[in-house]
C-alpha positions in Angstrom: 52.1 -14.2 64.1 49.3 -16.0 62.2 48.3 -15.1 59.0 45.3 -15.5 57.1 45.8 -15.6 53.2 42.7 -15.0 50.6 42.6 -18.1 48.1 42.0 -16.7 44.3 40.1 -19.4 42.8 37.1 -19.8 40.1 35.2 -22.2 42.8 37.0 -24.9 40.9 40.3 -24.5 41.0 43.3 -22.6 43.6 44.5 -19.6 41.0 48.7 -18.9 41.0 48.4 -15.7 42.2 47.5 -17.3 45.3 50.8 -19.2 45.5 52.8 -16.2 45.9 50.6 -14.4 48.3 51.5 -17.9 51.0 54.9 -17.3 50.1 54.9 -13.7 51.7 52.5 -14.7 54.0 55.1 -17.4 55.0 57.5 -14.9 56.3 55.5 -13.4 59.0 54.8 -17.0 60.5 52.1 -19.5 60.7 50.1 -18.9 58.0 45.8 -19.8 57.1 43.7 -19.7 54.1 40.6 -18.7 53.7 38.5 -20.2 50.2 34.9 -18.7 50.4 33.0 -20.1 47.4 29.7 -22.0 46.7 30.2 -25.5 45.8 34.0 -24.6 46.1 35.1 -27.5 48.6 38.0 -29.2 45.7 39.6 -26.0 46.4 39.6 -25.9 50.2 41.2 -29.6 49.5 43.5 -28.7 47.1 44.6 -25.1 48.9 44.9 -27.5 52.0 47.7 -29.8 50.1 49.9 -26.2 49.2 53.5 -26.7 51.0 54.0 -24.0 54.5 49.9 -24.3 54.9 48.5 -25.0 58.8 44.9 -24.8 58.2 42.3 -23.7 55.3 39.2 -22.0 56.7 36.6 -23.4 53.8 33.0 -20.8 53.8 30.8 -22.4 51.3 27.7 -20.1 50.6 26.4 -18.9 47.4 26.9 -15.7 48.8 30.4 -16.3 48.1 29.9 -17.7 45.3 31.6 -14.6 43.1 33.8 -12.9 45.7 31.4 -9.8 46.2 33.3 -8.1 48.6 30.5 -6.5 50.2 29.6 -10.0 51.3 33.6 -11.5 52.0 34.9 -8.6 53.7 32.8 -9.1 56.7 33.2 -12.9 56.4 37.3 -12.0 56.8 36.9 -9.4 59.8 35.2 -12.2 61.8 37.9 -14.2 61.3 40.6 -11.3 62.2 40.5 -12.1 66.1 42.3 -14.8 65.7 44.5 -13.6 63.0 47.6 -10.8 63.2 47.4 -10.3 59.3 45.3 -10.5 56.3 47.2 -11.2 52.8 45.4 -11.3 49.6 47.3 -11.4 46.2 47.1 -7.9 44.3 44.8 -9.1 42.0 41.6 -7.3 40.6 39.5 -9.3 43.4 42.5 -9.1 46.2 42.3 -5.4 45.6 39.0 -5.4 45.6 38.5 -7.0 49.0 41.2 -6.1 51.0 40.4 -2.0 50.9 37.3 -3.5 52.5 38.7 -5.1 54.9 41.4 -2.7 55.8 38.2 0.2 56.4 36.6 -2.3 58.8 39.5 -3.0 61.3 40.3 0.5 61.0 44.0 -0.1 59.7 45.6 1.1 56.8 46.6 -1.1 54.2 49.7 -2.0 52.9 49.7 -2.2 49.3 51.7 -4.3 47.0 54.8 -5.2 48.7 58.1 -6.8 47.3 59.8 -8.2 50.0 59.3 -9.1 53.9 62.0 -6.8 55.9 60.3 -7.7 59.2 57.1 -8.9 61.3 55.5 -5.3 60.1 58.5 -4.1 58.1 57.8 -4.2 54.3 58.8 -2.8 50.8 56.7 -1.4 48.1 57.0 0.3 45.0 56.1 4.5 44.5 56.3 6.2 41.3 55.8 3.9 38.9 58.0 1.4 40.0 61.4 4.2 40.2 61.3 4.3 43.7 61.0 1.7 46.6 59.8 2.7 49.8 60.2 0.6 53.2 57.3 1.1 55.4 56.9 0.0 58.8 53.1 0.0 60.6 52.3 0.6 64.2 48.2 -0.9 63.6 47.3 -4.0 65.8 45.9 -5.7 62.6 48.1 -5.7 59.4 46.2 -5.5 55.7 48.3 -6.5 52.9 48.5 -7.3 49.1 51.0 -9.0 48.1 52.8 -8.2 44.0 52.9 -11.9 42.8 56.2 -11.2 40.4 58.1 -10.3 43.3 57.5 -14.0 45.8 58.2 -16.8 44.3 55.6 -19.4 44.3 54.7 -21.8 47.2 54.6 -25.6 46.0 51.2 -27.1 45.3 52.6 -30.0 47.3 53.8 -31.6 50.2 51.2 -29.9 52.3 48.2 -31.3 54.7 46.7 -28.8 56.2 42.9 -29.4 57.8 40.4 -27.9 56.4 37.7 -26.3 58.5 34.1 -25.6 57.8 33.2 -22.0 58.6 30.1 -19.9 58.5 29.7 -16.1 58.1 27.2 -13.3 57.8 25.9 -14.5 54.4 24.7 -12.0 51.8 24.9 -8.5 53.1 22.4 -7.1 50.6 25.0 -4.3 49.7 25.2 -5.4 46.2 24.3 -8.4 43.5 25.8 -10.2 40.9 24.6 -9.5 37.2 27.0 -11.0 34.7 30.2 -11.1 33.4 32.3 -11.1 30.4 35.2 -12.9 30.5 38.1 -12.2 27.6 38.7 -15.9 26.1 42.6 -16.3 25.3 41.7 -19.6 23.4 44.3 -22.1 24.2 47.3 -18.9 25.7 48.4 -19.0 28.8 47.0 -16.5 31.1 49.3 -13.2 31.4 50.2 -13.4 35.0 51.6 -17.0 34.6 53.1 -17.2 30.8 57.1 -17.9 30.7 56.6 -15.3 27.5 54.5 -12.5 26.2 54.3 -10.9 23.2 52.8 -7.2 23.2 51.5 -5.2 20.9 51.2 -1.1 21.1 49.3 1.5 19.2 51.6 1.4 16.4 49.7 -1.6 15.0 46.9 0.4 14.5 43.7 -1.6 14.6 42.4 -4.4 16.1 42.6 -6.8 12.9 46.5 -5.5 12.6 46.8 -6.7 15.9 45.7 -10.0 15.3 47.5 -10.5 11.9 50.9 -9.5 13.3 50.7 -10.4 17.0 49.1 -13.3 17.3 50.7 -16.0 14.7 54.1 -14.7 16.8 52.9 -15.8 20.0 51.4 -18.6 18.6 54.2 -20.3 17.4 56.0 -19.0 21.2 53.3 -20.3 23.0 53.1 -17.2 24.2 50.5 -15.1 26.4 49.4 -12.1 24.4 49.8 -8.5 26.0 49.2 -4.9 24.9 49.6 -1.2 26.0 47.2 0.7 27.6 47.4 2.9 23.8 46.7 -0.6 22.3 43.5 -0.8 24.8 42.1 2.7 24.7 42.4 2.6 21.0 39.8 -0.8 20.8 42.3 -3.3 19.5 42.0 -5.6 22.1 40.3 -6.0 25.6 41.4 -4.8 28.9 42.4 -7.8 30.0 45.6 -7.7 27.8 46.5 -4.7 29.6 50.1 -4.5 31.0 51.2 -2.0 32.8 51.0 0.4 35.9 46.9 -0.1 35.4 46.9 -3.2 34.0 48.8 -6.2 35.1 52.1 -6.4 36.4 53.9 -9.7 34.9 57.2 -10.8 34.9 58.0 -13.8 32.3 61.1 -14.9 31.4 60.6 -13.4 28.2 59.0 -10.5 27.0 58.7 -9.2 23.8 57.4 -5.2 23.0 56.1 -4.5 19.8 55.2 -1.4 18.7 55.5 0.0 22.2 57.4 3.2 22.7 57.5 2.7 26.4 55.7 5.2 28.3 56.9 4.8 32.4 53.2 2.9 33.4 54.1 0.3 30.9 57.2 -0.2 31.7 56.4 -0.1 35.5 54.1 -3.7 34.4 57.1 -5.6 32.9 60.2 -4.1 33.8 61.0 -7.0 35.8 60.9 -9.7 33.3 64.3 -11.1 32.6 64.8 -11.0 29.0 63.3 -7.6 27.4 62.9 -7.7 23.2 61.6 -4.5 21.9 60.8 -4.0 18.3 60.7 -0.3 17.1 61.6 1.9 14.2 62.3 4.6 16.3 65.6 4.0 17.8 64.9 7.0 20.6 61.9 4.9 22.1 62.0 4.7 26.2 61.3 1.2 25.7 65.4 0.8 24.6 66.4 1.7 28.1 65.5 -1.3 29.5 65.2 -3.9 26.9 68.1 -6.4 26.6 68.0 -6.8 23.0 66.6 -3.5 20.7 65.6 -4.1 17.0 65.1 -0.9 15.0 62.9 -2.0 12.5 59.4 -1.7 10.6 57.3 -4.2 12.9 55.2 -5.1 9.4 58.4 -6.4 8.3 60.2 -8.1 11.1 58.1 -10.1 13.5 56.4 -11.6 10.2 60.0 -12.4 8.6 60.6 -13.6 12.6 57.3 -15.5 12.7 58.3 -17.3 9.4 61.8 -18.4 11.0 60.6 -19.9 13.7 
């Protein structure tokens, strides 16, 4: 079976979310990349030097050049004849593209899987994260996002793959690029890759609480910074520090919940992590259940007097 794999990049650089994506991708046999950019040819070369790679399909076209998918997803069906399955990473783009995809071969797509049970034999999580469903499809084509927590990463190494130069249909007209606002995180690691993450909740109750509280403690952590979707509705800090069931799913080795009571779509975005802290003064908080080490305490006292210790 050959697999064709979508490369997350920023046209400079392969993103880590793709690393996981050729892990799965791995299991179901030779695997492909596709990097469709503008000006993006350091990542073709770098995707091309990822361990478990055969070949990187490089499309270099300002059309490209932000990942519409209006404009990809037509690029990737082209390139479906002679591939048995299409991986993207379930990112904000992967999810973006590969519903597009997925419409165009006609197949249905298989969304956020955990683990590889067979050539079209997967597992994925329903309800939040309590239950796990195997599902098996009977489509010629396969469509499939991949949850990056759950694969471990490919190495950046020890590959040589060639990379080919590929055209395809160019701009489709469908839609256009106007801006973007990108939320800075200063000199954090991103969410998705930090080994810990502090997060705040609505309990801190503004945005300049936030700051005064959260961030000196992930500071001194080197930590990525995370919030509720309470924490986000309520203005304190942008979506992008979202975690959760509508946010993004992350799995460091530590992560610490401030303030967080611990609805289920929160905890279906970092139940997986392998050491859970929770800080809460009320002891009956959901967020107990899965945390490996509970404090029951004022947060406005404790993570400064934890901050200071440090």
């Amino acid at each position: 079976m050959k697999t064709l794999v979508w490369v997350e990049h920023d046209n400079k650089s392969v993103a880590d979310a793709t690393l996981a994506a050729v892990t799965a991708a791995g299991k179901l046999g030779e695997t492909h990349l596709l990097v469709a950019g503008s000006g993006c040819r350091a990542v073709a070369d770098e995707a091309a030097r990822i361990a478990g790679v055969g070949k990187v399909h490089l499309a270099d076209d300002p059309a490209y050049e932000y990942a519409l998918p209006e404009n990809v997803a037509p690029l990737i069906v082209g390139l479906m004849d002679h591939h048995d399955a299409f991986v993207a990473p379930s990112t904000t783009t992967g999810k973006n593209i590969a519903p597009r995809v997925a419409a165009l071969l006609d197949v249905m797509q298989i969304s956020d899987i955990l683990s590889v049970e067979g050539e079209k034999t997967f597992t994925r999580p329903i309800y939040a994260g309590n239950a796990i469903a195997t599902v098996e499809s009977s489509d010629p084509k396969l469509v499939i996002t991949v949850r990056g927590t759950a694969f471990d990463k490919a190495s950046v190494e020890g590959g040589s793959a060639t990379v080919e130069e590929i055209s395809g249909p160019g701009d489709t007209g469908l839609s256009s690029f106007v801006s973007q606002e990108v939320a800075e995180g200063g000199d954090r690691p991103e969410l998705t890759s930090a080994k810990i993450i502090v997060s705040g909740g609505r309990a801190l109750k503004d945005g300049d609480t936030f700051k005064q509280i959260i961030m000196p403690l992930a500071d001194k952590l080197g930590a990525g910074v995370g919030a509720s979707r309470a924490a986000v509705d309520a203005g304190f800090v942008p979506n992008d520090y979202q975690v959760g069931q509508t946010g993004k799913i992350v799995a460091p080795e530590v992560y610490i919940a401030v303030g967080i009571s611990g609805a289920i779509q929160h905890l279906a975005g970092m139940k997986d992590s392998k050491v859970i802290i929770a800080i809460n003064k009320d002891e009956d908080a959901p967020i107990f259940q899965v945390a490996d080490i509970g404090l029951v305490a004022d947060l406005y006292k404790a993570v400064p007097e934890l901050t200071e210790k440090l």
